[in-house]
C-alpha positions in Angstrom: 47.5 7.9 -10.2 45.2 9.6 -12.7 42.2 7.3 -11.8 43.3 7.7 -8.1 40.4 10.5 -7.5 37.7 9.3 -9.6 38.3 6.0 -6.8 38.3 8.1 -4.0 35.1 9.5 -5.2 33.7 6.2 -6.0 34.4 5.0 -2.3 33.2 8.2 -0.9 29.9 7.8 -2.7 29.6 4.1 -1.8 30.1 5.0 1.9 27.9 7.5 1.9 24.9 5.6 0.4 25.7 3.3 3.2 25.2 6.1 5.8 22.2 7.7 4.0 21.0 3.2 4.1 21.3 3.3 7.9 19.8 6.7 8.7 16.9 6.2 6.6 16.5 3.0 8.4 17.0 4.8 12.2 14.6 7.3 11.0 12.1 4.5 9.8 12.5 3.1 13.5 12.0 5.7 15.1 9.1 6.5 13.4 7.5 3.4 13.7 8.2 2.6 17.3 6.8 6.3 18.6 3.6 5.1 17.4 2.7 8.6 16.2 1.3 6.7 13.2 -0.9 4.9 14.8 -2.5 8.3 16.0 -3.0 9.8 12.4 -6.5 11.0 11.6 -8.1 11.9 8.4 -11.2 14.4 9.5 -11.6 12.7 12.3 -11.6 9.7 11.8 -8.4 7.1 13.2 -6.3 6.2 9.9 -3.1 3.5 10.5 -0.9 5.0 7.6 2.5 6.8 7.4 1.1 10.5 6.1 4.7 10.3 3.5 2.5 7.3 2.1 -1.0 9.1 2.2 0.9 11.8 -0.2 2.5 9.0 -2.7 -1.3 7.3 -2.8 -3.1 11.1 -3.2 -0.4 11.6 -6.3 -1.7 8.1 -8.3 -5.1 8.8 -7.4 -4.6 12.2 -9.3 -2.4 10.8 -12.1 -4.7 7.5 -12.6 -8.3 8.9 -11.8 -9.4 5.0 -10.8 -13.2 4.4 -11.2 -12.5 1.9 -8.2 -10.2 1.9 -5.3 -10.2 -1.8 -3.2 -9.2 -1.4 0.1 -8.5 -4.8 1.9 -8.6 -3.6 5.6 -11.1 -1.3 7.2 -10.1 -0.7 10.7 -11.9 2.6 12.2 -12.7 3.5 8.3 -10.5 6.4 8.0 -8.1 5.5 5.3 -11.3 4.9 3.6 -12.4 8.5 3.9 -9.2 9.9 2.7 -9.2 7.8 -0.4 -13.0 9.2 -0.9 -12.3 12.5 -0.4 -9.8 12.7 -3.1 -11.8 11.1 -5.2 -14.0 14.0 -4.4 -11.6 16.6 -5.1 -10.8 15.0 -8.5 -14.7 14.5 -9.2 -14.1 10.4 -10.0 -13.8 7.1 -8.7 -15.4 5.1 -5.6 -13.5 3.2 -3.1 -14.8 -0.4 -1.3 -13.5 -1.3 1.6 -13.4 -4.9 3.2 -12.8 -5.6 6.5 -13.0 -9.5 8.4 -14.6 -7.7 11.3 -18.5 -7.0 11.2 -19.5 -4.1 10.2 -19.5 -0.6 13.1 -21.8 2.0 13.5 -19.2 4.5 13.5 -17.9 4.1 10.3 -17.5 7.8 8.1 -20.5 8.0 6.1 -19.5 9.0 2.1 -21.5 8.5 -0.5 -18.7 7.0 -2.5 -17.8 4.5 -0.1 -19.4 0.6 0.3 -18.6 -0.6 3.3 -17.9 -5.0 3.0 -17.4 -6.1 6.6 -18.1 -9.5 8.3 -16.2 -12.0 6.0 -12.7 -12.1 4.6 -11.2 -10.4 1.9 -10.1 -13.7 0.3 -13.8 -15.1 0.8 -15.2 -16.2 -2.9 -18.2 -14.3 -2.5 -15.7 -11.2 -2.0 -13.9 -11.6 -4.5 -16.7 -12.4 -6.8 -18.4 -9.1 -5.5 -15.5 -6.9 -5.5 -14.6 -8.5 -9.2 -17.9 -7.6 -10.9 -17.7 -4.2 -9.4 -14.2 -3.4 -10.9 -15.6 -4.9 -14.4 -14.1 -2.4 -17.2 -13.5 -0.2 -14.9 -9.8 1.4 -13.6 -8.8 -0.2 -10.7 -6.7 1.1 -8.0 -5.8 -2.0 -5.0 -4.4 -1.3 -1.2 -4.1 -4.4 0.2 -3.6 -3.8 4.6 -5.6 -6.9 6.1 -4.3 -9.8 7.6 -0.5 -9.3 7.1 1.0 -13.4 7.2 2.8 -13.8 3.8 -0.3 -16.7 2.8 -3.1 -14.4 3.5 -1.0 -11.6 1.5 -0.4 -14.3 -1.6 -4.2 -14.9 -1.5 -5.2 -11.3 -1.6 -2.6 -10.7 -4.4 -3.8 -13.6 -6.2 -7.1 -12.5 -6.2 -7.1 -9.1 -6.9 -3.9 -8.5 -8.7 -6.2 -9.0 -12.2 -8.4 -6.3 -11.5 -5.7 -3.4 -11.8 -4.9 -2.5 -15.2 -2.1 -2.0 -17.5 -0.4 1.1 -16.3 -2.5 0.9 -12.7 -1.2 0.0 -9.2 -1.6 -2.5 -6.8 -0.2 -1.7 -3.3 0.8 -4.2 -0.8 1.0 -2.3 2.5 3.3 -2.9 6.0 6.2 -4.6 3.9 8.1 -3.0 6.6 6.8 -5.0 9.6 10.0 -7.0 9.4 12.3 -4.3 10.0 10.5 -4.1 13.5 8.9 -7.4 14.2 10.8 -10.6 13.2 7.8 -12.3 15.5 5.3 -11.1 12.3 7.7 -13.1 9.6 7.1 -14.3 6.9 4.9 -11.4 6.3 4.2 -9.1 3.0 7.7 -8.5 1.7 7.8 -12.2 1.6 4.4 -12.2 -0.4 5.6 -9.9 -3.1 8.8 -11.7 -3.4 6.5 -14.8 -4.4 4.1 -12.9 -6.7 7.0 -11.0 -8.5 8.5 -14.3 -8.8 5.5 -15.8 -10.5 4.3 -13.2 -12.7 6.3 -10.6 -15.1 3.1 -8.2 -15.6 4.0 -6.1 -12.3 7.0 -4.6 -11.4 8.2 -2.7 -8.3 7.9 1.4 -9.1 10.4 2.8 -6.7 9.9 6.4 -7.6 6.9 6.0 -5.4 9.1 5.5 -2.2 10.4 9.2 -3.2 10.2 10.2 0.5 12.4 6.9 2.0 10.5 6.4 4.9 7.7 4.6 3.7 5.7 1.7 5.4 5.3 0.1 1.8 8.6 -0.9 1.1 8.6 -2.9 -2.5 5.1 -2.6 -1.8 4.0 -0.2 -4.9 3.7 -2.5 -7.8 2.9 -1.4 -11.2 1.2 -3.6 -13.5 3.2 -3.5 -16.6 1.8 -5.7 -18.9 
């Protein structure tokens, strides 16, 4: 009878993890599927990103002070401009950004970022390019390209070496499975591969503080 409580307690905590689970996941949803996202603007310009996520990637930008951000994933060049105008307001860092697509006219101008457009990320020239700029230099990655779990492995491949011990590398849209089982395999599927293969990055789940997060396992710290 004495360890009758402490059991009651344990099963009243278990369920309500469960509940906090599912809400967090109706939430998530709910999110997603308004497509309020997809309207989020950084000065203007048309950024794809979950602003809870925008916050977690200001905080490492601060904390880290990257010389380098790669950004695989260009889009209307918006997520681009946020990432350069925190580098502005911590007086460091530059960000590249690729994107498959050639490049537009209506990109932001910033004078820290280099716009790559017109050939994959995965390209060897790319690579090559992008690798030579991140030389010696503190890399932060944000991978949000093509999103198929091979294109994902290639981009991790590739640019996984040029973030540092102690730096990130974030795989974004590890969610889409939660919405669209059409997109499988996708990222999550990726970084279950490349954590499978590699022990020098681990998942940092203090950086999903805010639960709904489109990045889901996606915030991986290099460790070693």
């Amino acid at each position: 009878m004495t360890n009758l409580p402490r059991g009651i307690r344990g099963i009243s905590y278990r369920v309500g993890k469960r509940l906090d689970r599912a809400a967090v996941s109706r939430a998530h949803d709910a999110l997603y599927l308004s497509d309020a996202w997809t309207e989020t603007s950084w000065l203007g310009a048309q950024a794809l990103k979950n602003p809870l996520d925008l916050w977690v990637y200001q905080e490492i930008i601060v904390e880290q002070r990257p010389e380098l951000i790669v950004e695989t994933g260009t889009y209307r060049g918006g997520s681009a401009l946020y990432l350069a105008s925190i580098c502005d307001l911590v007086g460091a860092g530059e960000v590249v950004s690729i994107d498959v697509e050639p490049l537009r006219e209506d990109y932001p101008a910033h004078p820290r970022i280099t716009y790559l457009g017109g050939r994959s990320s995965t390209d060897a020239e790319v690579v090559a390019d992008v690798s030579a700029r991140a030389a010696g230099k503190g890399t932060l990655v944000v991978l949000d390209s093509d999103h198929s779990q091979a294109h994902v492995e290639a981009e991790l491949a590739a640019y996984a070496p040029l973030v540092p011990v102690g730096g990130y590398l974030i795989v974004e849209d590890s969610n889409i499975g939660q919405i669209r089982k059409d997109l499988l395999p996708g990222p999550l599927e990726a970084i279950e591969v490349f954590l499978a293969r590699t022990d020098e990055f681990e998942i940092d789940r203090a950086r999903e503080k805010f639960l709904i997060t489109q990045n889901p396992s996606g915030y991986l710290r290099r460790v070693r």
